[in-house]
PDB file of N, CA, C and O in Angstrom:
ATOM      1  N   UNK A   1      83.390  91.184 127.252  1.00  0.00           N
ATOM      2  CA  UNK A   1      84.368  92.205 126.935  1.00  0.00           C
ATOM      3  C   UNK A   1      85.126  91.853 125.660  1.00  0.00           C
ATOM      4  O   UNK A   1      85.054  92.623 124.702  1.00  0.00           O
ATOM      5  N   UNK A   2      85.990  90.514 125.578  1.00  0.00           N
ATOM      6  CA  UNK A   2      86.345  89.882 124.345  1.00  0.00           C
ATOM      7  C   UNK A   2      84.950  90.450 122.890  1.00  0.00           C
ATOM      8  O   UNK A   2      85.119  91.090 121.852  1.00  0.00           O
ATOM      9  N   UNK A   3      84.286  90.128 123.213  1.00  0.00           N
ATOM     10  CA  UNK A   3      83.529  89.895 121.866  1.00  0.00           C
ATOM     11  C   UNK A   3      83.499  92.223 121.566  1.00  0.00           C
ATOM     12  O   UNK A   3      83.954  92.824 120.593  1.00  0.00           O
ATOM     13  N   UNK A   4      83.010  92.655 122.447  1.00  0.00           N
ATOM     14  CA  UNK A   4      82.516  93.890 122.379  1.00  0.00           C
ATOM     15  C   UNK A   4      84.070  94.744 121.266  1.00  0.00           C
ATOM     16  O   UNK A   4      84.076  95.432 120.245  1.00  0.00           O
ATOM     17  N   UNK A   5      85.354  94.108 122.341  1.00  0.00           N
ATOM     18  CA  UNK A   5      86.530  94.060 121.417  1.00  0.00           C
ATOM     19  C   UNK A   5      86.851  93.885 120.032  1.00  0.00           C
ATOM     20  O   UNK A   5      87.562  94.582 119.308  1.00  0.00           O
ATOM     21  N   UNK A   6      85.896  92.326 119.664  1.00  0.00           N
ATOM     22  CA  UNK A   6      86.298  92.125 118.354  1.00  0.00           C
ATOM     23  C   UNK A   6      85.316  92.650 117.367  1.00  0.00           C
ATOM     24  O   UNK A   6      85.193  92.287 116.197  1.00  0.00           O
ATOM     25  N   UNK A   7      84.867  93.248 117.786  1.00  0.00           N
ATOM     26  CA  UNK A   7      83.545  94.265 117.002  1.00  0.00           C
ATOM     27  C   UNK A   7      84.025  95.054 115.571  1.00  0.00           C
ATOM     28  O   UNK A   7      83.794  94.903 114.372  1.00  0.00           O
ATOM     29  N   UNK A   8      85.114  96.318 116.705  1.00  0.00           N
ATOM     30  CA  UNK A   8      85.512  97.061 115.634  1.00  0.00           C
ATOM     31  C   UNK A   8      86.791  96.306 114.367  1.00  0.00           C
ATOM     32  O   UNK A   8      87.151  96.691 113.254  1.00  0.00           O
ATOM     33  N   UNK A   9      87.143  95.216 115.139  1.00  0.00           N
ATOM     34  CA  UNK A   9      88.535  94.470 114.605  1.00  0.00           C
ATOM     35  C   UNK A   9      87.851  93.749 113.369  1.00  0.00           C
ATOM     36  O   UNK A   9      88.556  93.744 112.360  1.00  0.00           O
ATOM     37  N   UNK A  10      86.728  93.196 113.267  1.00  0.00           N
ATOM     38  CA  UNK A  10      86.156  92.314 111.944  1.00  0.00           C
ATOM     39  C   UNK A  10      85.289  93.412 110.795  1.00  0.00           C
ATOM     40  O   UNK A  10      84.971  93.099 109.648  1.00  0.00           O
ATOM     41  N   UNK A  11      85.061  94.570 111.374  1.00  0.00           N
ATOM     42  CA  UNK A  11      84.336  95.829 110.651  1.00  0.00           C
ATOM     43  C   UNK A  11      85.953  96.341 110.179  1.00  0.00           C
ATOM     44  O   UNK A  11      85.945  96.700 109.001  1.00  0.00           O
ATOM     45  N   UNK A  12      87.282  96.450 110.811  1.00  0.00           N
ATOM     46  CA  UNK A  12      88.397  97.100 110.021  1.00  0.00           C
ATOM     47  C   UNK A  12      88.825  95.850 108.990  1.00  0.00           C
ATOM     48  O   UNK A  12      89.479  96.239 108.022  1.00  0.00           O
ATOM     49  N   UNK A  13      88.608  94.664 109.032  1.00  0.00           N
ATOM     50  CA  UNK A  13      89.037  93.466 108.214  1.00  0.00           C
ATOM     51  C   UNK A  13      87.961  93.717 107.085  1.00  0.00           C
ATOM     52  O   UNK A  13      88.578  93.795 106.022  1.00  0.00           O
ATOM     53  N   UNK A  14      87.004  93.829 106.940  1.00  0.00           N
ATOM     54  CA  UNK A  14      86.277  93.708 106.470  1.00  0.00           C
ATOM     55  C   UNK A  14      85.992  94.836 105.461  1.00  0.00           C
ATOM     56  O   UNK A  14      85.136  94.744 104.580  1.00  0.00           O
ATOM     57  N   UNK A  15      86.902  96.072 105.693  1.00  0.00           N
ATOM     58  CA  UNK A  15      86.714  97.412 105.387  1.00  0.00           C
ATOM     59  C   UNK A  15      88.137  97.474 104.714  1.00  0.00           C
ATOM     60  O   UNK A  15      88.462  98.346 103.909  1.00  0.00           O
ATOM     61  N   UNK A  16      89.001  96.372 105.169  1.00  0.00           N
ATOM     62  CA  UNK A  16      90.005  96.451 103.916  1.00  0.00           C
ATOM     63  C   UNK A  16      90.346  95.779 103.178  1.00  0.00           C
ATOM     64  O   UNK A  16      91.445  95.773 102.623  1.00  0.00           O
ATOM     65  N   UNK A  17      89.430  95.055 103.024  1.00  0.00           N
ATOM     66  CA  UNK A  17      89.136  94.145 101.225  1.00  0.00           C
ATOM     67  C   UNK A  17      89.440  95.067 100.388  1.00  0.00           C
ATOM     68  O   UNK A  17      90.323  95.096  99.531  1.00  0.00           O
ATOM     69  N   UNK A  18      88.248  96.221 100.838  1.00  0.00           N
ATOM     70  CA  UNK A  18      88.226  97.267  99.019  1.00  0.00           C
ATOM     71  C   UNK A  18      89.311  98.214  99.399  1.00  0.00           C
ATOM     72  O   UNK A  18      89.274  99.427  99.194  1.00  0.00           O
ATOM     73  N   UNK A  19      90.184  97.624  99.913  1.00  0.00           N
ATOM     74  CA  UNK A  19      91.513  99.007  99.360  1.00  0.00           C
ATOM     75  C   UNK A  19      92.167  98.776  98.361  1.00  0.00           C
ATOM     76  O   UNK A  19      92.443  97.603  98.108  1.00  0.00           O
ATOM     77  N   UNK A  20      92.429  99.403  97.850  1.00  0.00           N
ATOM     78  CA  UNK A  20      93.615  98.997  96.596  1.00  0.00           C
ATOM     79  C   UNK A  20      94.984  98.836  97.022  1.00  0.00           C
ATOM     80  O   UNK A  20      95.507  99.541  97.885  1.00  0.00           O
ATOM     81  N   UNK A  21      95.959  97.237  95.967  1.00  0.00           N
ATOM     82  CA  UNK A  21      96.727  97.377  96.705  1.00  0.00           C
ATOM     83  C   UNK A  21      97.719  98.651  96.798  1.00  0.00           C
ATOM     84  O   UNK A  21      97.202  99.746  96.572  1.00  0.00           O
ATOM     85  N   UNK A  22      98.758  98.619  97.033  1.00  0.00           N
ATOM     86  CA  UNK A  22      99.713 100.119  97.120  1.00  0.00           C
ATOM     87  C   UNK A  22     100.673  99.835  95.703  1.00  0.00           C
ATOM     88  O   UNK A  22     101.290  98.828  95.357  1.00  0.00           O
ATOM     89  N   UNK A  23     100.509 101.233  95.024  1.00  0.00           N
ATOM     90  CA  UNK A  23     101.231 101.288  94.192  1.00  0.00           C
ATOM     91  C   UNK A  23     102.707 100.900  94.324  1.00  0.00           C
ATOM     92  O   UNK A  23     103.297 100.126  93.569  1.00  0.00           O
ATOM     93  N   UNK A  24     103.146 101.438  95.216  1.00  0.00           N
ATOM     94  CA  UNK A  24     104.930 101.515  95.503  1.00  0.00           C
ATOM     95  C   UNK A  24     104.932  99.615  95.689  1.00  0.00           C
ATOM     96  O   UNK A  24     105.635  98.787  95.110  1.00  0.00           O
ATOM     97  N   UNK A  25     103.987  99.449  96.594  1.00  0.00           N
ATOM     98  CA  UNK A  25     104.318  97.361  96.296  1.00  0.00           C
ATOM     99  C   UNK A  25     104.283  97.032  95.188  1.00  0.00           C
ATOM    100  O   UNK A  25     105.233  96.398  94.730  1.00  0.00           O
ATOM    101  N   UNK A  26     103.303  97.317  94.485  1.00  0.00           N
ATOM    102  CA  UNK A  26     103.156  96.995  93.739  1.00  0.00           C
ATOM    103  C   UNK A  26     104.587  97.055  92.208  1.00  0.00           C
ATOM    104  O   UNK A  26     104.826  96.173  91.384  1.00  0.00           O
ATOM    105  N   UNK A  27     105.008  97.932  92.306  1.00  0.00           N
ATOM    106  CA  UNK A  27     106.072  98.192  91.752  1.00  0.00           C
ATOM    107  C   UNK A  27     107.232  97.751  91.938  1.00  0.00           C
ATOM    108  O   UNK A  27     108.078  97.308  91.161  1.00  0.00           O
ATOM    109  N   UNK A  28     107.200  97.986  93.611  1.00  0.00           N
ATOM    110  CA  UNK A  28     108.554  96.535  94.009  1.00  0.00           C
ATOM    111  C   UNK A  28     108.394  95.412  93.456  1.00  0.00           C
ATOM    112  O   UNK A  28     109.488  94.858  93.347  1.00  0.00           O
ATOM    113  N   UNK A  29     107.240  94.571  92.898  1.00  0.00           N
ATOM    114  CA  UNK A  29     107.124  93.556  92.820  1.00  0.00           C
ATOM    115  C   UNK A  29     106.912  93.214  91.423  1.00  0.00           C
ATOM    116  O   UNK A  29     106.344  92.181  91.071  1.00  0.00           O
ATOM    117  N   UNK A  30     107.433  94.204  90.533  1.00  0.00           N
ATOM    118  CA  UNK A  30     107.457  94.669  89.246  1.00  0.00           C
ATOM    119  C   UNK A  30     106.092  94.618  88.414  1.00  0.00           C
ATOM    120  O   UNK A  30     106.067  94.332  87.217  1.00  0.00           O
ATOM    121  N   UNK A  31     104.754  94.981  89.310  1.00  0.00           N
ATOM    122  CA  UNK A  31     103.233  95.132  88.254  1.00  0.00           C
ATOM    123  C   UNK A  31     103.219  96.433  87.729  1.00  0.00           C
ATOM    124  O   UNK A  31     102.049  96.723  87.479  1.00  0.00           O
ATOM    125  N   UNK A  32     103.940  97.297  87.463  1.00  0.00           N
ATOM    126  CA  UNK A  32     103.954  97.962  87.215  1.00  0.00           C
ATOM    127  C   UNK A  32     102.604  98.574  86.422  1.00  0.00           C
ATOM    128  O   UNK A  32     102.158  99.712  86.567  1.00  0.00           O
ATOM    129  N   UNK A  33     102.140  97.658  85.658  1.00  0.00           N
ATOM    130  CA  UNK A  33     100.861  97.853  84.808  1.00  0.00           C
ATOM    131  C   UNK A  33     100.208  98.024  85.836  1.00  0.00           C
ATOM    132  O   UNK A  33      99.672  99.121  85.681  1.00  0.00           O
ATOM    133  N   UNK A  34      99.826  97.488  87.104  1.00  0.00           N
ATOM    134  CA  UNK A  34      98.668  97.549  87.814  1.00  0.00           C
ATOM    135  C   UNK A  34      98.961  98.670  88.851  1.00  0.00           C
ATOM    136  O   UNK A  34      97.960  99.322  89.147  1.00  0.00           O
ATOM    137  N   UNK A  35      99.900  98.968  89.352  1.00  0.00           N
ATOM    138  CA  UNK A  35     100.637 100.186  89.562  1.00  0.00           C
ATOM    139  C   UNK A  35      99.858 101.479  89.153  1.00  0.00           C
ATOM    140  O   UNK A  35      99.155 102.134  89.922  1.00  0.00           O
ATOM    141  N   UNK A  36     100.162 101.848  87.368  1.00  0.00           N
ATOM    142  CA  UNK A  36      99.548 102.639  86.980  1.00  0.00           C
ATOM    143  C   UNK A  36      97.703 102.966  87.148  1.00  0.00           C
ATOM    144  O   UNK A  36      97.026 103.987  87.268  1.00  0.00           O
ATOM    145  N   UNK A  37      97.366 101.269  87.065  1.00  0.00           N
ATOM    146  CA  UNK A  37      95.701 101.696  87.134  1.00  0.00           C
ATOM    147  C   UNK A  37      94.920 101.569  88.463  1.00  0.00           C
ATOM    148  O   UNK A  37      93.695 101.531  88.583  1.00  0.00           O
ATOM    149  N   UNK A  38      95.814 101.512  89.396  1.00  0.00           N
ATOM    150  CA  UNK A  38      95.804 101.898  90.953  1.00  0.00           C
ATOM    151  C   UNK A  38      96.065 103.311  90.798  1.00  0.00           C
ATOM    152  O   UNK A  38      95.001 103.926  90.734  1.00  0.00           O
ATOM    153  N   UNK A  39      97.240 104.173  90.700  1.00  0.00           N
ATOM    154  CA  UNK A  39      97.296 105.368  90.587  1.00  0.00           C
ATOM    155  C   UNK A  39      96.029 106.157  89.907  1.00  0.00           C
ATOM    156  O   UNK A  39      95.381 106.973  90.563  1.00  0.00           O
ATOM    157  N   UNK A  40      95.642 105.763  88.164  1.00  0.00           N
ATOM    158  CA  UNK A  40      94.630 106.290  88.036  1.00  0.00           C
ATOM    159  C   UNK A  40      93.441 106.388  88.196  1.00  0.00           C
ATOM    160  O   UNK A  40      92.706 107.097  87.509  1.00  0.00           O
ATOM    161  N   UNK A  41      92.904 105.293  89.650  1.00  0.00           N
ATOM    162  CA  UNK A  41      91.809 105.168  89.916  1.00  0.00           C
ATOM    163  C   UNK A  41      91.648 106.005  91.433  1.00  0.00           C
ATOM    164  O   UNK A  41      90.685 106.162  92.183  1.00  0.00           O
ATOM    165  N   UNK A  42      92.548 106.286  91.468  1.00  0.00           N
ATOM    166  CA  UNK A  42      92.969 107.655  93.111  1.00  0.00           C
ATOM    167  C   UNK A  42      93.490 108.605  92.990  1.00  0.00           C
ATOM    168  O   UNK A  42      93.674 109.340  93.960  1.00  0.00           O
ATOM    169  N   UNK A  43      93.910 108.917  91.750  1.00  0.00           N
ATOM    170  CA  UNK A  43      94.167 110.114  91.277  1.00  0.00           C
ATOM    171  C   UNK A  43      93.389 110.768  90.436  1.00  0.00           C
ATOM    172  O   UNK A  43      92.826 110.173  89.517  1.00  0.00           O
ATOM    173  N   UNK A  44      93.246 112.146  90.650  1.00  0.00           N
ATOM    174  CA  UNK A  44      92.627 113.392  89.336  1.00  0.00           C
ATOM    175  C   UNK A  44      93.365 113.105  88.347  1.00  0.00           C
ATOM    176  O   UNK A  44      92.706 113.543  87.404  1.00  0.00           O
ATOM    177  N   UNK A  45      94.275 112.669  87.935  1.00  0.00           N
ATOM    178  CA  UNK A  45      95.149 113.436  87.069  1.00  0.00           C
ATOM    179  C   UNK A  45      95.287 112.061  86.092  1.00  0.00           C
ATOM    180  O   UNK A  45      95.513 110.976  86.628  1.00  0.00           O
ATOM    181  N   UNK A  46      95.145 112.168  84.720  1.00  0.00           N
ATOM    182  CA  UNK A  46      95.211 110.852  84.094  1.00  0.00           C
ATOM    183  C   UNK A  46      96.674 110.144  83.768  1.00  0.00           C
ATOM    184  O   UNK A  46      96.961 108.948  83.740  1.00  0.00           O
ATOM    185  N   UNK A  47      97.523 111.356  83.524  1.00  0.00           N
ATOM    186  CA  UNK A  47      99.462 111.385  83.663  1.00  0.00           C
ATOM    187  C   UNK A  47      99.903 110.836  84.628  1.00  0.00           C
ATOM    188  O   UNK A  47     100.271 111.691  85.434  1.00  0.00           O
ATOM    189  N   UNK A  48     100.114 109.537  85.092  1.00  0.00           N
ATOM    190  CA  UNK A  48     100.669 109.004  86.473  1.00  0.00           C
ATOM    191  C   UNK A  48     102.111 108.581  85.727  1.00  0.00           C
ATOM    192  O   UNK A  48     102.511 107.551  86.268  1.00  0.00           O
ATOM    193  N   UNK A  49     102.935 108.976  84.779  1.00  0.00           N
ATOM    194  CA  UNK A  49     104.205 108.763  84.604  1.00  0.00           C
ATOM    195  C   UNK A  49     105.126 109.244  85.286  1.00  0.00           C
ATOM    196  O   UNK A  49     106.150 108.681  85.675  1.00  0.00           O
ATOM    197  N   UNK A  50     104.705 110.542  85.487  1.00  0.00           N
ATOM    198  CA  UNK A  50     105.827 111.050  86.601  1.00  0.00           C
ATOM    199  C   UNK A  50     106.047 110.407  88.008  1.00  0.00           C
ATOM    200  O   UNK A  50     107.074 110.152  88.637  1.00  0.00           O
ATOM    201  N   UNK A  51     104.648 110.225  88.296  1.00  0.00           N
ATOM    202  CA  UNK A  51     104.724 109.563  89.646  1.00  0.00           C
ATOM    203  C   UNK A  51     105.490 108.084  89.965  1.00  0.00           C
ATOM    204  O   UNK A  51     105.987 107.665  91.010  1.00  0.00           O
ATOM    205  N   UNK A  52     105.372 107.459  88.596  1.00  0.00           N
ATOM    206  CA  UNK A  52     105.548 105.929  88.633  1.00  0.00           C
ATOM    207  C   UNK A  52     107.087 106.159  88.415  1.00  0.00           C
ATOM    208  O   UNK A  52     107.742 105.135  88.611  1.00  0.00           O
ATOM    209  N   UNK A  53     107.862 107.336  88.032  1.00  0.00           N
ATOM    210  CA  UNK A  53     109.228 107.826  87.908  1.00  0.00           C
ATOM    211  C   UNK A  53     109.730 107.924  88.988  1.00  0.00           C
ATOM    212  O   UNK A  53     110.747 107.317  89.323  1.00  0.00           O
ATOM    213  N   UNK A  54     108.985 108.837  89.817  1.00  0.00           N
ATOM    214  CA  UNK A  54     109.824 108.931  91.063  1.00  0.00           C
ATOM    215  C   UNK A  54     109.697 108.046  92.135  1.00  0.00           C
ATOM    216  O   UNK A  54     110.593 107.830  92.951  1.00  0.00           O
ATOM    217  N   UNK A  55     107.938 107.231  92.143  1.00  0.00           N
ATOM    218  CA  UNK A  55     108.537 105.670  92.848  1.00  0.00           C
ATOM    219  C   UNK A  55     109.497 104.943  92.788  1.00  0.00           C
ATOM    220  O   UNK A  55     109.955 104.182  93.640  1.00  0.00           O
ATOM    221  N   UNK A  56     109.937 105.237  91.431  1.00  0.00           N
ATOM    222  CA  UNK A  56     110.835 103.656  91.129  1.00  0.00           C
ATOM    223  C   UNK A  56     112.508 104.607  91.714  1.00  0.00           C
ATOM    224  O   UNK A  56     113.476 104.024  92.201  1.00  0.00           O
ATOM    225  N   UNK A  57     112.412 106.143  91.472  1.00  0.00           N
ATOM    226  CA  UNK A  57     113.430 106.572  91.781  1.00  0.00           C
ATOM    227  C   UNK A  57     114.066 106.560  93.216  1.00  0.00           C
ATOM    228  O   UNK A  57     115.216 106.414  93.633  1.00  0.00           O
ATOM    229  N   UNK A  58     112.453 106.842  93.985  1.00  0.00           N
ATOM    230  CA  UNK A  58     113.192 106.671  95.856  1.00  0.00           C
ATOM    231  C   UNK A  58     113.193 105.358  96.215  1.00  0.00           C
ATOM    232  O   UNK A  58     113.688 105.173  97.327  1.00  0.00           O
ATOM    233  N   UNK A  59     112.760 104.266  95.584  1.00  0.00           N
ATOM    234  CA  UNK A  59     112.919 103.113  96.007  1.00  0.00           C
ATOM    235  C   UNK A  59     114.388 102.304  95.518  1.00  0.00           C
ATOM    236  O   UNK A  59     115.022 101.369  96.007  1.00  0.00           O
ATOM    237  N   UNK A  60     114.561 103.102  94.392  1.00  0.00           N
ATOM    238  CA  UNK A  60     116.496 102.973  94.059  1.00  0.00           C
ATOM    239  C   UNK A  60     117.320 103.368  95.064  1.00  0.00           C
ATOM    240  O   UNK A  60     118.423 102.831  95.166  1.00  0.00           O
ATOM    241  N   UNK A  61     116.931 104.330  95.928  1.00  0.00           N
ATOM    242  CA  UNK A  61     117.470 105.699  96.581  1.00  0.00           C
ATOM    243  C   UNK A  61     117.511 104.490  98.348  1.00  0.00           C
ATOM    244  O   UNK A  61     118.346 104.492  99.253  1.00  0.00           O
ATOM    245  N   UNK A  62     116.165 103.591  98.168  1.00  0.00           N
ATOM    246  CA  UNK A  62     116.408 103.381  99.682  1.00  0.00           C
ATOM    247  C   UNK A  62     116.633 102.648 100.260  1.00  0.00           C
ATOM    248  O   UNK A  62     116.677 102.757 101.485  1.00  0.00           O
ATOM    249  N   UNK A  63     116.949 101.244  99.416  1.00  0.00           N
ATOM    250  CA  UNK A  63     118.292 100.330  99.882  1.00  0.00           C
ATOM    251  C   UNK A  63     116.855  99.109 100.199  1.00  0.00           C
ATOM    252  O   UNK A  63     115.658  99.144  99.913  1.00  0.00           O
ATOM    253  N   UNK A  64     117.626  98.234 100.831  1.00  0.00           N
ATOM    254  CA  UNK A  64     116.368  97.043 101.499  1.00  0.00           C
ATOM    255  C   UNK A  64     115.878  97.002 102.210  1.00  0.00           C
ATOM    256  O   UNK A  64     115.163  96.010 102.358  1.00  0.00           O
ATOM    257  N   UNK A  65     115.886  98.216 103.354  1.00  0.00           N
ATOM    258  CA  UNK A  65     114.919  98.236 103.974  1.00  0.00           C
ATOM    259  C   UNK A  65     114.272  97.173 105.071  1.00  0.00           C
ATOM    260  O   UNK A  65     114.894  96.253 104.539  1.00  0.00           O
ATOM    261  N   UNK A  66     113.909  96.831 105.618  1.00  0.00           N
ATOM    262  CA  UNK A  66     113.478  96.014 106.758  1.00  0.00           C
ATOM    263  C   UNK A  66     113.911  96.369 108.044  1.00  0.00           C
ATOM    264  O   UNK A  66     114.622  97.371 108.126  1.00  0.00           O
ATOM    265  N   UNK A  67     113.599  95.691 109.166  1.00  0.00           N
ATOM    266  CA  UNK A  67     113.722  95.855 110.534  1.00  0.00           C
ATOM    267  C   UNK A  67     114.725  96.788 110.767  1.00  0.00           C
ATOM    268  O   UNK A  67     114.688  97.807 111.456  1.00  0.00           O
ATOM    269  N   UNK A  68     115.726  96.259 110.035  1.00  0.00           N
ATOM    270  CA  UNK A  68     117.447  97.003 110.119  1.00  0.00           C
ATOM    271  C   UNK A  68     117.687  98.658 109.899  1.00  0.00           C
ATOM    272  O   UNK A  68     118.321  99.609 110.355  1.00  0.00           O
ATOM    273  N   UNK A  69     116.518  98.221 108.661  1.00  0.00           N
ATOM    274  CA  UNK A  69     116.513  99.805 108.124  1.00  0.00           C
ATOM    275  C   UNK A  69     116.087 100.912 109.186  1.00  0.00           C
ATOM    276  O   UNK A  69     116.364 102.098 109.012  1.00  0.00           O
ATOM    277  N   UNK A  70     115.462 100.488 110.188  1.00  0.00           N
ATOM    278  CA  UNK A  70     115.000 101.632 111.310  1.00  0.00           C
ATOM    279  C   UNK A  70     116.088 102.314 112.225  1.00  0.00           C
ATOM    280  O   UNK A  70     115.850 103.377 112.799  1.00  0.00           O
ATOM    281  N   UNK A  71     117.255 101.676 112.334  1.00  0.00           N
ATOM    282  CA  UNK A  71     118.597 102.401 112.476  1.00  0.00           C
ATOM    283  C   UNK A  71     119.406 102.562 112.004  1.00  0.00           C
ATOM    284  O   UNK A  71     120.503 102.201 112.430  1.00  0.00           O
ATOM    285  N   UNK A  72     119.196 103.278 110.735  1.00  0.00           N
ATOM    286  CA  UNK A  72     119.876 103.619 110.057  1.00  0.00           C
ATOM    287  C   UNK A  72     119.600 105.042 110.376  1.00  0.00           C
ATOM    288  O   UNK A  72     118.494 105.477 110.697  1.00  0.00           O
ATOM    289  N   UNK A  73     121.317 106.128 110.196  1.00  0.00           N
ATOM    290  CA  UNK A  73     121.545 106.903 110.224  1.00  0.00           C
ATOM    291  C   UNK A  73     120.280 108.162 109.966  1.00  0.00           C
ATOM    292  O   UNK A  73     119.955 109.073 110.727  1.00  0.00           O
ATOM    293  N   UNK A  74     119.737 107.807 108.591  1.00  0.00           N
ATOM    294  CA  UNK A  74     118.533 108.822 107.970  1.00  0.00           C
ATOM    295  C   UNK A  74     117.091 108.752 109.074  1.00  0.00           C
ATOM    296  O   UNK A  74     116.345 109.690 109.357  1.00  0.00           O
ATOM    297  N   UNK A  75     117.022 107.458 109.509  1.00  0.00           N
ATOM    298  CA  UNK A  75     115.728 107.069 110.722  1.00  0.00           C
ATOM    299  C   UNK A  75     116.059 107.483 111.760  1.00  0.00           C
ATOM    300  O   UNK A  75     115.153 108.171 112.229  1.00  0.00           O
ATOM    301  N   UNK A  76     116.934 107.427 112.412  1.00  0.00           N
ATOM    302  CA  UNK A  76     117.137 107.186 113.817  1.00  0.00           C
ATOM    303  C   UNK A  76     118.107 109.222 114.034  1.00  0.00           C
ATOM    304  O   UNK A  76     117.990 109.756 115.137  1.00  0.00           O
ATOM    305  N   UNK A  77     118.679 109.774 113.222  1.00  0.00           N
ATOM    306  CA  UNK A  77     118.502 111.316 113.901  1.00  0.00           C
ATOM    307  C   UNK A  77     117.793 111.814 114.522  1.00  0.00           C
ATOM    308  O   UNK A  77     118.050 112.486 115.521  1.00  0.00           O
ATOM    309  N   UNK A  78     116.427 111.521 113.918  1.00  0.00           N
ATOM    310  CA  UNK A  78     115.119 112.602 114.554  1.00  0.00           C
ATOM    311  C   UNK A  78     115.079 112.233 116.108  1.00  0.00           C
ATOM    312  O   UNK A  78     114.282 112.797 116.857  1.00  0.00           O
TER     313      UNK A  78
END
């Protein structure tokens, strides 16, 4: 049963090598350059300035975030 388990678990490890990392980390972590050529390798659109604008804008907007951040007022209404 164990093994039949770890089947699909080493096919999802294995299947996320080739992701790219995430732009928005990537930007927290100031690559900004690599940022952009993540965006333009998943995007149609060759203009990723706007986008890399308003990352950097909601991530101004959303404080630090972590564990804590899940009760906060904006999370925890719904």
């Amino acid at each position: 049963m164990f093994g039949l388990g770890a089947i699909p678990a080493v096919i999802l490890v294995i299947a996320m090598w080739r992701l790219p990392d995430s732009p928005r980390w990537l930007i927290g972590r100031s690559m900004v350059e690599q940022a952009k050529l993540v965006l333009r390798r998943i995007r149609t659109a060759s203009d990723v300035g706007p986008e890399i604008t308003d990352i950097r804008q909601s991530m101004a907007k959303q404080g630090a975030g972590g564990v804590f951040g899940l009760f906060q007022p904006s999370v925890s209404e719904f």
